[in-house]
MARKEKOL-716440 format. One line per field, with one value per residue (C-alpha): residue in three letters; chain; x, y, z. Coordinates in steps of 0.2 Angstrom, whole numbers. Layout:
N
r = ALA|...;
c = A|...;
x = X|...;
y = Y|...;
z = Z|...;
***
This chain:
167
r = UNK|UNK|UNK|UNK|UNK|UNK|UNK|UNK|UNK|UNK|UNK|UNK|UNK|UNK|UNK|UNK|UNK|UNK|UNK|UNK|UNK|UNK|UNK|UNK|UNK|UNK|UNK|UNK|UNK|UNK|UNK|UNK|UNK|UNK|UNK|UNK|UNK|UNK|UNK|UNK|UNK|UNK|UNK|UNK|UNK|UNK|UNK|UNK|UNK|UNK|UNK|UNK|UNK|UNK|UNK|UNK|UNK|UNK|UNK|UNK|UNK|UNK|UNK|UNK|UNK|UNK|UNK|UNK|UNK|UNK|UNK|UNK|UNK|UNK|UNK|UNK|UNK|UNK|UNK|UNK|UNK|UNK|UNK|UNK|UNK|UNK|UNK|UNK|UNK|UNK|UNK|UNK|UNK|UNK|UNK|UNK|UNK|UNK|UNK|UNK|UNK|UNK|UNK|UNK|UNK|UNK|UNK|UNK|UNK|UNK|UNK|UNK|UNK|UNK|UNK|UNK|UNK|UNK|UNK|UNK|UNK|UNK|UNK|UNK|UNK|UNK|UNK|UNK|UNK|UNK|UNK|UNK|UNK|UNK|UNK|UNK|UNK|UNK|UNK|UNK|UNK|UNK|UNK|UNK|UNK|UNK|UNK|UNK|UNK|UNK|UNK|UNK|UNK|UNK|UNK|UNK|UNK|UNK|UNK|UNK|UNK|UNK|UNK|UNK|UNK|UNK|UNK;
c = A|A|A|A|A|A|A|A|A|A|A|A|A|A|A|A|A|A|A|A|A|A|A|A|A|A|A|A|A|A|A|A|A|A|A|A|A|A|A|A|A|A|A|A|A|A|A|A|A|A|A|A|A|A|A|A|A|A|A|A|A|A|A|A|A|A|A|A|A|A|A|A|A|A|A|A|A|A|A|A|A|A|A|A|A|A|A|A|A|A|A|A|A|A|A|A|A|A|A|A|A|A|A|A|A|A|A|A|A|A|A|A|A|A|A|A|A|A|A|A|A|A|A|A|A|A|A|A|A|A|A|A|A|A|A|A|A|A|A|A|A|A|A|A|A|A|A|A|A|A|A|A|A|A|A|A|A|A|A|A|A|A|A|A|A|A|A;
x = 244|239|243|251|242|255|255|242|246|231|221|226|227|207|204|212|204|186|188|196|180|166|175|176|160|152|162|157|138|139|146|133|121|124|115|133|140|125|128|146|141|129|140|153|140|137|154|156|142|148|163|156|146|159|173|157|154|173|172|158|163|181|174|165|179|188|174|174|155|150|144|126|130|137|123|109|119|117|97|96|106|95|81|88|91|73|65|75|74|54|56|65|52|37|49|49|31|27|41|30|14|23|32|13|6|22|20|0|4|18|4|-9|5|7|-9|-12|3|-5|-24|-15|-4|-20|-28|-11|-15|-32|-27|-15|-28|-40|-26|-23|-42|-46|-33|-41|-27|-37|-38|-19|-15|-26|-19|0|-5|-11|7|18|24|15|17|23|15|6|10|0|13|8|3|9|-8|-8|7|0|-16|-5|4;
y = -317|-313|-297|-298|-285|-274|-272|-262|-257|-246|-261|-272|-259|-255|-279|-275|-262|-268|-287|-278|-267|-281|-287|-275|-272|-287|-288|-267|-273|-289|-279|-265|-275|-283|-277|-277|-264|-251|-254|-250|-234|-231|-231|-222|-209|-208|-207|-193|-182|-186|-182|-164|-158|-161|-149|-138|-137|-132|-122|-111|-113|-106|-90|-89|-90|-77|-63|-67|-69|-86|-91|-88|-72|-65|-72|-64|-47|-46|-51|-35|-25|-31|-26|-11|-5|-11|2|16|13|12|28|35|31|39|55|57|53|66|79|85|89|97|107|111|117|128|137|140|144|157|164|166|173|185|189|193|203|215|216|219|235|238|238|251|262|264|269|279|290|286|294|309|314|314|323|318|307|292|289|293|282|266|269|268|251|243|248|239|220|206|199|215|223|239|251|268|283|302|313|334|335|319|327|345|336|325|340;
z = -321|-303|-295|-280|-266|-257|-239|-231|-213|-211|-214|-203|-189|-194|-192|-177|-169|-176|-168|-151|-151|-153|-138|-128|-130|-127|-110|-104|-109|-100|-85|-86|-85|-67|-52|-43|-54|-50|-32|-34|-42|-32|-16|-25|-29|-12|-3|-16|-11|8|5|-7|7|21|9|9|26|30|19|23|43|36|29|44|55|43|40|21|12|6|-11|-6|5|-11|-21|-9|-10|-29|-30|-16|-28|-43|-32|-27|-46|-53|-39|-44|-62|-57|-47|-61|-73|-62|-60|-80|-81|-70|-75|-86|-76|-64|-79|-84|-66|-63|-78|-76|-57|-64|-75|-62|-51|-63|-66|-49|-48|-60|-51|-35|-44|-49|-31|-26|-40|-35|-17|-22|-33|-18|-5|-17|-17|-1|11|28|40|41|22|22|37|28|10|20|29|12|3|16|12|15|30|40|53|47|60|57|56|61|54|56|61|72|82|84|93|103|111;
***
């Protein structure tokens, strides 16, 4: 008994294609291989970069004309704004660095500010007892100069008995 074989369409697509395509084949190798069809790509290759740079050089010479960047303007603007941004972020860096030695130099200059607040009050007090034990004008009249501000003019004032001579 034989066994008859139903009808397979998927296979006789797949003969199909497989004897299409080891002829194709043979024919897109044969043709690759000729020097002719290089030189046709070639000057297809070439009329394409022609025709590439000619759209590019309208089209830069149209930005131009109206005031808008080009590729590269745009391109050169960003790597100046990269720049820009890599100084700050190293000015940044050197601020925080040196954040705190200047934190540390303004407290040890408000300490020996301070410290020489408290030997000039010293300096007054010492007048001021110096003024009280000696009564004569001229020790009164050096001990007032020394109390006025810094930077002022001391201007020595009369005394009653500085007047009484005068008259």
């Amino acid at each position: 008994m034989t066994q008859k074989i139903p009808f397979e369409p998927f296979t006789m697509w797949k003969d199909m294609y497989e004897h299409t395509e080891k002829a194709w084949h043979d024919v897109i190798q044969d043709t690759l291989g000729k020097e002719s069809f290089s030189e046709g790509l070639g000057q297809i290759q070439s009329s394409y970069l022609q025709y590439h740079e000619t759209i590019n050089n309208l089209t830069e010479a149209y930005f131009k004309q109206a005031n808008i960047p080009t590729r590269d303007e745009v391109a050169n603007v960003a790597s100046l704004v990269i720049n820009l941004e890599d100084k700050i972020d190293n000015i940044d860096d050197q601020l925080y660095e040196n954040s705190e030695t200047v934190t540390k130099e303004i407290n040890q200059l408000k300490r020996t500010v301070g410290n020489l607040e408290k030997k000039f009050d010293k300096i007054l007090e010492a007048l001021a007892a110096l003024d009280k034990k000696i009564p004569t004008g001229e020790a009164s009249v050096a001990s007032k100069t020394v109390t006025t501000q810094p930077g002022a003019k001391a201007t020595p004032q009369s005394t009653p008995e500085d007047t009484n001579t005068k008259k």
